[in-house]
C-alpha positions as CSV (number, residue, x, y, z in Angstrom):
1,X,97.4,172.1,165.3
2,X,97.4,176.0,164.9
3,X,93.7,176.0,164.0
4,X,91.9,175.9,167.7
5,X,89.2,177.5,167.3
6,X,86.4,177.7,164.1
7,X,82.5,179.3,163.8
8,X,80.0,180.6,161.3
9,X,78.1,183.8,162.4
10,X,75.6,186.3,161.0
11,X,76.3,190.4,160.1
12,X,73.3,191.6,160.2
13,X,73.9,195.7,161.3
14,X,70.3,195.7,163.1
15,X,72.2,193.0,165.6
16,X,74.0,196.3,166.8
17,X,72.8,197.8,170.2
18,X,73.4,201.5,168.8
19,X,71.6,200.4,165.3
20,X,68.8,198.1,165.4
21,X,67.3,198.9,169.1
22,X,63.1,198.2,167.3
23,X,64.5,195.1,166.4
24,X,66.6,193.8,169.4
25,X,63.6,192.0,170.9
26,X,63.2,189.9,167.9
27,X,66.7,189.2,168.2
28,X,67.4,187.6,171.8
29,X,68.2,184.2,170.4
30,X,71.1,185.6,168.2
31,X,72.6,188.4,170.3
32,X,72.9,185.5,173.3
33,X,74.2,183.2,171.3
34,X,76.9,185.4,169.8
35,X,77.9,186.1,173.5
36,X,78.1,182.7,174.6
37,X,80.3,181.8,171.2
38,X,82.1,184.9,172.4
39,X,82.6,183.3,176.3
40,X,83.8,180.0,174.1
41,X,86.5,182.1,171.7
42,X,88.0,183.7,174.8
43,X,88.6,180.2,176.5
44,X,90.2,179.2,174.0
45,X,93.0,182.1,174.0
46,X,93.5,182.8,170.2
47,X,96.3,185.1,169.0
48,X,94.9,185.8,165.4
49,X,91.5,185.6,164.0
50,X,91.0,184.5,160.3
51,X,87.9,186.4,159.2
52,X,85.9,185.9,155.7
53,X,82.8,187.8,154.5
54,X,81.7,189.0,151.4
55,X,80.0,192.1,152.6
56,X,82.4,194.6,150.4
57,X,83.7,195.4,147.0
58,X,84.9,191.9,145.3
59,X,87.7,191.7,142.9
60,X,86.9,190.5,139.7
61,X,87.9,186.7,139.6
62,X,90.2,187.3,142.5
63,X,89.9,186.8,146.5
64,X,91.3,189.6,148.3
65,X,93.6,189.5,151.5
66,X,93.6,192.9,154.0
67,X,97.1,193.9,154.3
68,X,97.0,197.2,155.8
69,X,98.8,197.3,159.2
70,X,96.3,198.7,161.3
71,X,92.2,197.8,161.1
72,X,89.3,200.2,161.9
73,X,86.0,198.7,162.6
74,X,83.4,201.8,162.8
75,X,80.0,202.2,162.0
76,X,79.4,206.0,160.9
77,X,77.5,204.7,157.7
78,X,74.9,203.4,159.9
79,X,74.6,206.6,161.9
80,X,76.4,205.2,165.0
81,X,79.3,208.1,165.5
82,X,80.6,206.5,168.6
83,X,81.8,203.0,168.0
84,X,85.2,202.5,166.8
85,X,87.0,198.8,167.4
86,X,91.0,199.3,166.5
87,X,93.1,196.1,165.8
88,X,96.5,195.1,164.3
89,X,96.6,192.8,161.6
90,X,98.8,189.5,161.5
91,X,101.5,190.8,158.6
92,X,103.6,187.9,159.2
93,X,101.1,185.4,158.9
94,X,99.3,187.0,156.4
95,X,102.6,187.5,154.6
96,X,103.0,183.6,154.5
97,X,99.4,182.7,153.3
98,X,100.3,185.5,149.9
99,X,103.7,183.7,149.6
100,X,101.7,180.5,149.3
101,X,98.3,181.3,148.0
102,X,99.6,183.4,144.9
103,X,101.2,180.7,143.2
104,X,97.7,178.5,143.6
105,X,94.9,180.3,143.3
106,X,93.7,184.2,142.2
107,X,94.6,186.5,145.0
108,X,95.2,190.3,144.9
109,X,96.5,192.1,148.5
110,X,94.5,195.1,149.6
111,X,95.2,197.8,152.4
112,X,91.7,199.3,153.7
113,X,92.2,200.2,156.9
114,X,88.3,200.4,157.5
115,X,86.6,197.1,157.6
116,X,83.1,196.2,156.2
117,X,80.6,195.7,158.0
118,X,80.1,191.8,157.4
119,X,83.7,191.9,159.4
120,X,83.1,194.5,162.2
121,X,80.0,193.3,163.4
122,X,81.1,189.8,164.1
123,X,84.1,191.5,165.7
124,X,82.0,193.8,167.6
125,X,80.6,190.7,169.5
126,X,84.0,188.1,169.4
127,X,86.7,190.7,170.1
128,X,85.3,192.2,172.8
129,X,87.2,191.0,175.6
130,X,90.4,190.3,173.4
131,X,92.5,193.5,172.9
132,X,95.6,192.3,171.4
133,X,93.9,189.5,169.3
134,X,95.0,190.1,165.8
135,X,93.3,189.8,162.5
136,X,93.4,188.5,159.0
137,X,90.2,190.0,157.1
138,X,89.9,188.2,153.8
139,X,86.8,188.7,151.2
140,X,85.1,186.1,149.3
141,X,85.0,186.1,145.1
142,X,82.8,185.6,142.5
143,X,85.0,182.8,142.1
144,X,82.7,179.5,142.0
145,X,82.2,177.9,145.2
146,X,84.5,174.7,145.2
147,X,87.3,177.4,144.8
148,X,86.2,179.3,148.4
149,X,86.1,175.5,149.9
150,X,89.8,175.0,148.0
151,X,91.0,178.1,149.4
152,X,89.7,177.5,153.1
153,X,91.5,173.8,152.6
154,X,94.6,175.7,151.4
155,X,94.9,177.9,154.6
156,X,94.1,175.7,157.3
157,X,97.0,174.1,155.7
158,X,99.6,177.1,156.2
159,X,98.5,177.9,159.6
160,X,99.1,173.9,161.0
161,X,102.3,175.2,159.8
162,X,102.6,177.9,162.2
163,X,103.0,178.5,166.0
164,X,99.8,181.1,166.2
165,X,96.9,180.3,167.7
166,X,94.4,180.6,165.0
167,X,90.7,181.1,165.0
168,X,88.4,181.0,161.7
169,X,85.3,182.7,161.4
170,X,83.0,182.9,158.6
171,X,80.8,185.7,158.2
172,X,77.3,185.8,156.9
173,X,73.7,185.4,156.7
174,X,71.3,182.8,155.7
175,X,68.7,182.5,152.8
176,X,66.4,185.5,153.1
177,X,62.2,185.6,153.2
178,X,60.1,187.8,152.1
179,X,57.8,188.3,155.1
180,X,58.3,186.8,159.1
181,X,55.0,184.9,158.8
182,X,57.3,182.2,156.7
183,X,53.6,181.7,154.8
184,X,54.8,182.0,151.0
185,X,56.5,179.5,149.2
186,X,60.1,181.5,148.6
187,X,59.6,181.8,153.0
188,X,59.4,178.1,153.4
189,X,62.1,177.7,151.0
190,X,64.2,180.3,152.6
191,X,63.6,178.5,156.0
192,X,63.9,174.9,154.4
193,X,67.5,175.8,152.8
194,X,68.8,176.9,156.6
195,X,68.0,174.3,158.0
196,X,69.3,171.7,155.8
197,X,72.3,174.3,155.0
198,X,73.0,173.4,159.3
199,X,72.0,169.4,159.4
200,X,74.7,169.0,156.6
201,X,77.5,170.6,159.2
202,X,76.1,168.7,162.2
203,X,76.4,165.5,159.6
204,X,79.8,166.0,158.2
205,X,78.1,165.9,155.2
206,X,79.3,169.7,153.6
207,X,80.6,168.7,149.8
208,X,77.0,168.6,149.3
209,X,76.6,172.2,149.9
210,X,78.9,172.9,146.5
211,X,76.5,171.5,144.4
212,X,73.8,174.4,145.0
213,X,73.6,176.1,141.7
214,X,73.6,179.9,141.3
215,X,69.7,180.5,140.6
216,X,69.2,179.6,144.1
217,X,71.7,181.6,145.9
218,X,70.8,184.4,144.2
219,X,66.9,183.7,144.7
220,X,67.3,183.2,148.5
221,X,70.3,186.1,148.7
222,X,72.6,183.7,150.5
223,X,75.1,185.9,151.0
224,X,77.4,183.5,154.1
225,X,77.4,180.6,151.6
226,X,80.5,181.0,150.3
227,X,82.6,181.9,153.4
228,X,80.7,179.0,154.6
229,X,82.3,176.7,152.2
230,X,85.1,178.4,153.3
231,X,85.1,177.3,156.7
232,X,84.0,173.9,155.6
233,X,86.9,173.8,153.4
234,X,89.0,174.2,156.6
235,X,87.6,171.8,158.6
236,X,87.9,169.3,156.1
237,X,89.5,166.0,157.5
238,X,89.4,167.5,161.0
239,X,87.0,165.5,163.5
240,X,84.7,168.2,164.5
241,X,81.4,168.7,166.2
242,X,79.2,171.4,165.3
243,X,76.8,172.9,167.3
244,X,74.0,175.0,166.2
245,X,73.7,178.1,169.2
246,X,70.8,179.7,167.5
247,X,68.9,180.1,164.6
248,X,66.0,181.8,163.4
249,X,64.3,184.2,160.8
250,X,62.6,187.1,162.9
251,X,63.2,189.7,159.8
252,X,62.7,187.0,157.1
253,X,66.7,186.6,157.3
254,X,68.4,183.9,158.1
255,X,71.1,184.3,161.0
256,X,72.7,181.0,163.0
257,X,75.1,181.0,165.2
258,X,77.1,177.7,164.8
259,X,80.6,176.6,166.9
260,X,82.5,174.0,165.3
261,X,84.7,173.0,168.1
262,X,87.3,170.6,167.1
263,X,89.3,167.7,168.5
């Protein structure tokens, strides 16, 4: 099996040490979990990372694959002038999932060399300690969501196909709150959905996920549901355990840290 290594994350910019230093404090829980995730991505010595977020620009009806050669991960936007990640992307790989993908669902190839956000900052934490890892940035559609579990299914079936060492990570946040207090009844709803969105990993029990309708993921601003379904898509029939590093709300958003490892 190529696929050896799989996780959901949060993007959240204030998670940045250059960005969000009023808000670190709040944020212990997810920054340590991100660096434990990050210990566990290193042991498992992948040569390409698989990363889906929908933190950019989609393509009407169409998923989008990042062709460009050579991927920039910076952060000027945010006022940080200093960080800059630099990787290469997996062209032949990448190459093979087009071939295959075109002729089964909508897909459109795209060459930006600078990354989004919901991509860099899970890279900023993962990649840290892996300076030849290559990547595979893809971005989610406003496609409905059984097609993102369809395409993850799709994939996972290339890459057992291959001889890479593959890792998948999905890129997103939670249901969002209004305040911190979590005293309203959108908060508690926000709160309620995170946690159930994590039992039904932890149970195997993700299909159910596709049957949230689009008044609530627009209501809570659930922005990592569909590279969720993603991931869950490509972890379907695998026997995997996932474990939930962190979670919590301290800026009414919800960001978890979860490792699916597999067997």
């Amino acid at each position: 099996m190529s696929l050896i290594f799989s996780a959901f994350v949060p993007h959240s910019p204030v998670l940045l040490p250059t960005l969000g230093q009023e808000h670190l404090p709040k944020a212990q829980a997810t920054i340590a979990a991100l660096k434990q995730l990050e210990q566990e991505l290193y042991a498992a010595k992948p040569e390409t990372i698989i990363i889906i977020s929908g933190h950019n620009e989609e393509i009407p009806n169409a998923f989008s694959l990042n062709h460009s050669p050579q991927l920039t991960a910076n952060f000027k936007n945010f006022g940080d002038l200093k960080t800059t990640l630099n990787f290469t992307n997996n062209l032949g790989l990448a190459y093979k999932l087009k071939q295959k993908l075109e002729t089964t669902v909508a897909l459109q190839l795209t060459t930006p060399e600078n990354l989004s956000y919901g991509i860099s900052i899970p890279l900023f934490y993962l990649a840290n300690h892996l300076p030849n890892i290559k990547i595979i940035p893809i971005q989610t559609s406003n496609l409905p969501l059984t097609a993102h579990w369809e395409l993850g299914k799709i994939i996972r079936h290339e890459i057992d196909l291959v001889t890479d060492r593959v890792a998948i990570i999905a890129a997103g946040n939670l249901a969002h709150s209004n305040l911190e207090s979590l005293t309203t009844q959108t908060d508690l709803a926000a709160d309620h959905f995170n946690r159930s969105f994590l039992e039904k990993f932890q149970q195997k029990q993700t299909q159910t996920l596709l049957d949230i309708g689009e008044n609530e993921i627009k209501d809570l601003e659930i922005c990592g549901l569909k590279p969720a379904l993603f991931l869950a898509g490509a972890v379907d029939g695998i026997n995997y355990h996932a474990e939930v590093l962190s979670y919590e709300m301290p800026l009414g958003i919800g960001w978890a840290v979860m490792a699916l490892a597999l067997s």
